[in-house]
N, C-alpha and C positions, 0 to 999 in steps of 0.2 A: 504494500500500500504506500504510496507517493507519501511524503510529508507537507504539510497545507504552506504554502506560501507565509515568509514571515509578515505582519501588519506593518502599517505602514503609520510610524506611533508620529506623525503630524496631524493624520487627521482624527485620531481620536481621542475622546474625554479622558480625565482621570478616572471615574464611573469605569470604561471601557477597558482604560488599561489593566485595572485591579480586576476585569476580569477578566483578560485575557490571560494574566500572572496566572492565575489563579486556576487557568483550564490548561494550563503545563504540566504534562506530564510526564516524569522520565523513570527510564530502568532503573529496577534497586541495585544500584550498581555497589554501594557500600553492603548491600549482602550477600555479594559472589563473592567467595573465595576459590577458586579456581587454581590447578598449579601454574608460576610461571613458563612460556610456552617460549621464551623467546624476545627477539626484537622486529617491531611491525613494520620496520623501515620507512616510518612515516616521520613527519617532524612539522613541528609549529612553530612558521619565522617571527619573526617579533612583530610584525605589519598585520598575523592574524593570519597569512596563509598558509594555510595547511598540502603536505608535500608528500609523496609517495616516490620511493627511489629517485630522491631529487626532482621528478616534476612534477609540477602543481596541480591538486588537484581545482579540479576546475567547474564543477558540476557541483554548486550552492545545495544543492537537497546533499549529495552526498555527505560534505559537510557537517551538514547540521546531522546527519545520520551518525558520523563519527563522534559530534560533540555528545551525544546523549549516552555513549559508552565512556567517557573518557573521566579519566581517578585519580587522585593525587592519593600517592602511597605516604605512610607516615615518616619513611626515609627524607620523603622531598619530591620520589621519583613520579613521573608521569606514567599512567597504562591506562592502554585500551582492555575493557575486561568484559565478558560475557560470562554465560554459569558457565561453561566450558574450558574458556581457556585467558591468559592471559600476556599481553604483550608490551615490553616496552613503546613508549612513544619520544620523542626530543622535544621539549618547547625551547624554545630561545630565550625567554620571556617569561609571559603568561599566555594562557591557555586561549583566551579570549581576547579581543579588541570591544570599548565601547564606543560606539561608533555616532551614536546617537541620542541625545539628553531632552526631556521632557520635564520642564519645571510647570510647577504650579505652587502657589502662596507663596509669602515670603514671612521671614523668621522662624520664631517656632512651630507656624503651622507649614512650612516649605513640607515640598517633596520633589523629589527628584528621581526620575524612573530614566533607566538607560535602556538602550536596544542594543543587543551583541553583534559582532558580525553573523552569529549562526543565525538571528533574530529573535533570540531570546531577549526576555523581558525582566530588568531585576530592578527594583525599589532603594537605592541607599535607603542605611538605619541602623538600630541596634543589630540585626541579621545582618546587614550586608554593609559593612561597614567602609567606608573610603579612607585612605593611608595615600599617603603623600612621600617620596623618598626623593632625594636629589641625588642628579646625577650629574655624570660629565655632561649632558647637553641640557641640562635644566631639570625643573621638576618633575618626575615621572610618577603620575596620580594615577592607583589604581583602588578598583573595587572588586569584596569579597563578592564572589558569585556564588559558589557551594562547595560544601567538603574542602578547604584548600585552595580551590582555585579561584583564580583570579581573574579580570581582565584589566589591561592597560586602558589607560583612557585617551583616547584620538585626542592629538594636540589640538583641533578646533572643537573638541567637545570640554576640554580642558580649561579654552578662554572662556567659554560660557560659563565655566564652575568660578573662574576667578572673575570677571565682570559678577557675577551675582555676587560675590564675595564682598568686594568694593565696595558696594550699595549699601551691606547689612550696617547696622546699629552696633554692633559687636567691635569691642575690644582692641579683639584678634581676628584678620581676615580670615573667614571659612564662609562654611555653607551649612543650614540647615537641613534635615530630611527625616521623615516618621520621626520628632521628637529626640534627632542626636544630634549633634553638632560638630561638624568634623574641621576643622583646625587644616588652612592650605597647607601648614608642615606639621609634623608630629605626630600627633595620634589624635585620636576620636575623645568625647565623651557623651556616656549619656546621659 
């Protein structure tokens, strides 16, 4: 069965998006244990695109097919796992790109809902917390997605986090979202 085309989170409400989160549903992939099988010879470049013996894969549904298997092990290591079997993967990065940001309210009532590259849909908050690291090219802001993984935040999804930043009443430049308040460097609180 084909996977449904991701939303296209411009044109809908907040109403819409909480239930679109909300009718996501993925393999229990923290309940396979399966032996390791191996390496898949696939790898996730830091841009978010995903690679099978060096060429890219190319075909967005398969993609998102991959993302719905993919596990952060408690080592650190990345695997694609099924009840069956279980394979390394490479990320570069993070596992995810967000590619696309959807605000509504500001301060304590903000919220903020990203779109991934697979078109998944996740809410910063207490769950899904945003973390800020510097690097050699600048600030690289990423959000908790599930289990471990992560996604890096597109540097024009990035400016929209700090332009709201800017705006707020606060202290310290951050952003608000579901009642946390995440700090552009440091750490989160709620």
């Amino acid at each position: 069965m084909p996977m449904a085309p991701p939303p296209d989170l411009s044109s809908l409400s907040l109403a819409e998006i909480v239930q679109a989160m909300e009718a996501q549903k993925l393999p229990p992939v923290a309940h396979w244990h399966p032996t390791h099988c191996g390496d898949s010879e696939m790898r996730i470049a830091r841009d978010g695109t995903w690679f099978h013996q060096d060429s890219p894969i190319t075909r967005p549904a398969m993609v998102r097919l991959f993302s719905t298997i993919l596990r952060r092990e408690p080592d650190g290591r990345h695997v694609l796992v099924t009840p069956v079997e279980k394979l390394d993967i490479a990320v570069e990065d993070a596992a995810f790109v967000a590619t696309t940001l959807k605000a509504e309210g500001q301060g304590q009532n903000g919220r903020l809902v990203f779109q991934l590259n697979t078109g998944d849909l996740v809410a910063a908050g207490p769950e899904h917390p945003l973390r800020f690291v510097e690097g050699e090219d600048g600030p690289r802001p990423y959000l908790q997605v599930r289990d471990g993984l992560e996604a890096l935040i597109a540097r024009p999804v990035y400016y929209e986090l700090a332009e709201r930043a800017l705006v707020g009443d606060d202290d310290v430049p951050g952003v608000w979202s579901d009642g946390a308040f995440f700090p552009l460097t440091g750490t989160a609180t709620a």
